[in-house]
C-alpha angles and dihedrals in degrees: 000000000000105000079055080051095058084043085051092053088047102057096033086058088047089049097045092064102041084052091052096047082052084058088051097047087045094052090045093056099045092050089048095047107009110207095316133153081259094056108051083037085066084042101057093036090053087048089063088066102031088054102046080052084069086048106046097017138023096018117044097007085052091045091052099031099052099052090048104061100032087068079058110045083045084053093052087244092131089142091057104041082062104059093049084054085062094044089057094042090052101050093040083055093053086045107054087040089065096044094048094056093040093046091044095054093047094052094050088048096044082050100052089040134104093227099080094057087048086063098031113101094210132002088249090065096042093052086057094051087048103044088053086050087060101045084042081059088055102041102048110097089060075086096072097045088049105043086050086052096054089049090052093045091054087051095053095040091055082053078050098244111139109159096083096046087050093053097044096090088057097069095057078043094062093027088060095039099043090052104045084049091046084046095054101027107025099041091020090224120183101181114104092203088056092053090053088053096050091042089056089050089053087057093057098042088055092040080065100047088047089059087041108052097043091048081049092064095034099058089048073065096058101267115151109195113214135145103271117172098175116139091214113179088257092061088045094059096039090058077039088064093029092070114081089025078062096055093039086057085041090065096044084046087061086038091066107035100057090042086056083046102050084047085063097056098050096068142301102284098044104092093042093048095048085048102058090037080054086042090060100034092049084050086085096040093049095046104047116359097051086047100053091046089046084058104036094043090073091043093052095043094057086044080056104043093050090043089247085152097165095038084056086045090052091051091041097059093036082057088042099055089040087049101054096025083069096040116041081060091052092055097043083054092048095058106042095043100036097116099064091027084067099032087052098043110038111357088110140095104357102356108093134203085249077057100048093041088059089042094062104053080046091051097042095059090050095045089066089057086047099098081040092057089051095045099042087059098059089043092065095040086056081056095049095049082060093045092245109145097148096077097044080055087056098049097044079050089055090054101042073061095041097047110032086049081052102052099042083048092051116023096078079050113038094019105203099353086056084060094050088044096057094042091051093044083052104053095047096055098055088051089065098041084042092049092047089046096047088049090048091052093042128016097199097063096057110131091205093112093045098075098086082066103042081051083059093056108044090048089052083054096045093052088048093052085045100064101024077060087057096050096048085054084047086061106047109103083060089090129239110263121122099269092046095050091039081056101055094047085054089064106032107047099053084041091048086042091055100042090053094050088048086051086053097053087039092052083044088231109192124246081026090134090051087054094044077048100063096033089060096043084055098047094044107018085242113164114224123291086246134014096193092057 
């Protein structure tokens, strides 16, 4: 475990600052174009890769692909796990190909068609569905880099290097945020129309570092990419267990793309405004929660595949208890916090206070689903190692109906923060159909004796909101304006941090000295006490 630890601390470091280079980006882009049709155009436009990357990438390809060699890497088979890793590489990159073209045409034709102004309630609304359709055209083949990449990072995590795969993101992060300020202070461009184009070639430029870094590092492991279209029975049995993990994407796919679109169709500033509070609510789950799943995943899948039931139930709960003990603190600070969180960070340039006054309710309804995101993802990820891919398709089915019924109920009521409210209801509620079917199947891997430590938890988090509450009241006559609220953050968030970590020793939570230990490893850069442990 505690060699899993130090990987832990390696991936969580690399993700901390590619999450916080997403917060830049994020900044840079709010204060360029505030939440306006254009942005959440580009927002929406940027969503139709991304999430054809869940489909065709990270999610079902990663799910298949780990299990799979690993079985060959436990069987001394290195040589061959490589060279599945080429025949998949090679048919992911005719696939997306031909989605890309295919995707790329229809869009140019949907923008230029009648047919968007026909549905469209107003022309202000239709410009905004048209402008998304063009920058979709543009940003498109984004979809092939990163789908290879994800393909490459699998591969990587299953040799246990992590490092690579966790930077990857980094490099889209600069290439976006190099080119819109290159856009604004190097051309001195005013146009809002050229910064968005600069801004999408930053995209592709980064989609391409992302392949790169992560073959770089692959290929210094023996990899030799070729085009390689065998249907070996490998690759047989990884589309095998693609399949339903493809149809349960495909749901979320639709999930998201007719939440973006109803946010579309909201206002102007809808789409933009649930994207930075999901920027800021993802920054704990990328830094720790993704870490610790990207880590564990491996480790359980090796438990599964040698029938070492209770071994994968020990490392499932250990990733469990680290992945809410860091998160239900970071939405209880997000909530209670989520007015000077948004002044400081984007109420500058374009983004107004109107603007940051619509972004907290928004925040503060995602923050409660925060611990759920995290957990959600290591639930799927205790499917995958069993090659289970059909109940994780069920539940993402649960939540497309959840969530779509949600947002057409509330979204004429609640606006954006009816949006936020049904994502966060259905996520929970996939988490609990996800967490009984995981005990039936296995009984190890019941969380029933584990309340006594999530109420630990949660108590620890509801004294530190307490009294980080009270301190944010106690400041209050210090006004409102950025330095005073940077300020207070500046207090309130180490003390609150403090406070809650004094509330954990004192509760006796267990796995609290794996969590000091990371912690540790991440504040100073220590390696464990003990390698051998």
């Amino acid at each position: 475990m505690s060699r899993s630890l130090k990987n832990i601390g390696v991936v969580s470091a690399a993700t901390v600052v590619s999450r916080f280079l997403g917060l830049a980006r994020d900044i840079l882009v709010a204060a360029v174009f505030g939440a306006t049709g254009l942005a959440s155009a580009f927002v929406t436009a940027f969503t139709m890769p991304n999430l054809f990357r869940r489909l065709l990438g990270e999610g079902a390809l990663t799910a298949a692909l780990v299990p799979t060699l690993s079985g060959e890497l436990a069987a001394g088979r290195r040589k061959q796990a490589l060279e599945i890793v080429n025949q998949i590489a090679s048919w992911l990159g005719v696939v997306t190909l031909a989605i890309t073209a295919v995707a790329m045409v229809g869009l140019h034709a949907l923008g230029d068609s009648e047919w968007l102004q026909n549905v469209s309630a107003d022309v202000v609304q239709w410009e905004r569905w048209r402008t998304a359709a063009e920058l979709a055209v543009t940003l498109f083949p984004y979809l092939i880099f990163v789908c290879l990449a994800a393909a490459m990072s699998a591969a990587l995590q299953t040799l246990e290097r992590f490092a690579a795969p966790a930077l990857s993101p980094i490099w889209l992060n600069l290439t976006m945020i190099g080119a819109l300020a290159w856009a604004v202070w190097g051309l001195d461009l005013d146009l809002a129309d050229a910064q968005m184009r600069w801004l999408c070639g930053g995209v592709l430029v980064g989609g391409f570092l992302q392949m790169a870094v992560p073959a770089g590092d692959l290929i210094r492991q023996g990899w030799r990419p070729h085009l390689d279209l065998r249907l070996s029975p490998a690759v047989k049995s990884i589309l095998l267990l693609m399949g339903p993990t493809v149809l349960s994407s495909a749901v979320y796919l639709i999930n998201l793309a007719v939440s973006r679109l109803i946010g579309l169709s909201i206002s102007d500033s809808a789409a933009a405004i649930l994207n930075l509070a999901t920027r800021l609510v993802e920054l704990p789950i990328g830094v720790f929660a993704i870490a610790v799943t990207t880590v564990v995943f491996p480790l359980i899948s090796r438990h599964a595949a040698a029938g070492h039931w209770q071994d994968m139930a020990i490392a499932y709960r250990k990733g469990m208890r680290l992945i809410l003990a860091i998160n239900v603190p970071a939405a209880v600070g997000l909530m209670v916090l989520a007015g000077p969180i948004v002044r400081v960070l984007f109420e500058r340039g374009e983004f107004s206070a109107a603007n940051t006054a619509e972004t907290v309710p928004v925040l503060g309804v995602l923050a409660v689903g925060l611990p759920v995101f995290g957990y959600v993802s290591l639930l799927l990820r205790a499917f995958y190692a069993q090659k289970d891919t059909r109940t994780p398709m069920w539940a993402a089915v649960l939540s497309f109906v959840i969530n779509i019924g949600l947002c057409l109920a509330l979204k004429d009521v609640l606006g954006t923060v009816g949006l936020a409210l049904a994502s966060t209801v259905a996520v929970i509620t996939q988490a609990v159909f996800l967490q009984f079917a995981l005990a039936a199947k296995r009984e190890e891997l019941s969380v029933s004796d584990q309340w006594l430590e999530g109420l630990k938890i949660v108590a620890a988090a509801v004294v530190m909101g307490g009294a980080v509450a009270g301190g944010h009241a106690a400041t209050a006559s210090w006004g409102g304006d950025w330095s005073m609220d940077l300020l207070r953050l500046v207090i309130l968030i180490p003390a609150g941090g403090l406070i809650y970590i004094g509330g954990v020793y004192a509760l006796k939570l267990e796995g609290r000295e794996e969590l000091a230990r990371i912690l540790r490893q991440r504040i100073r850069g220590e390696p464990p006490a003990d390698p051998k442990e």
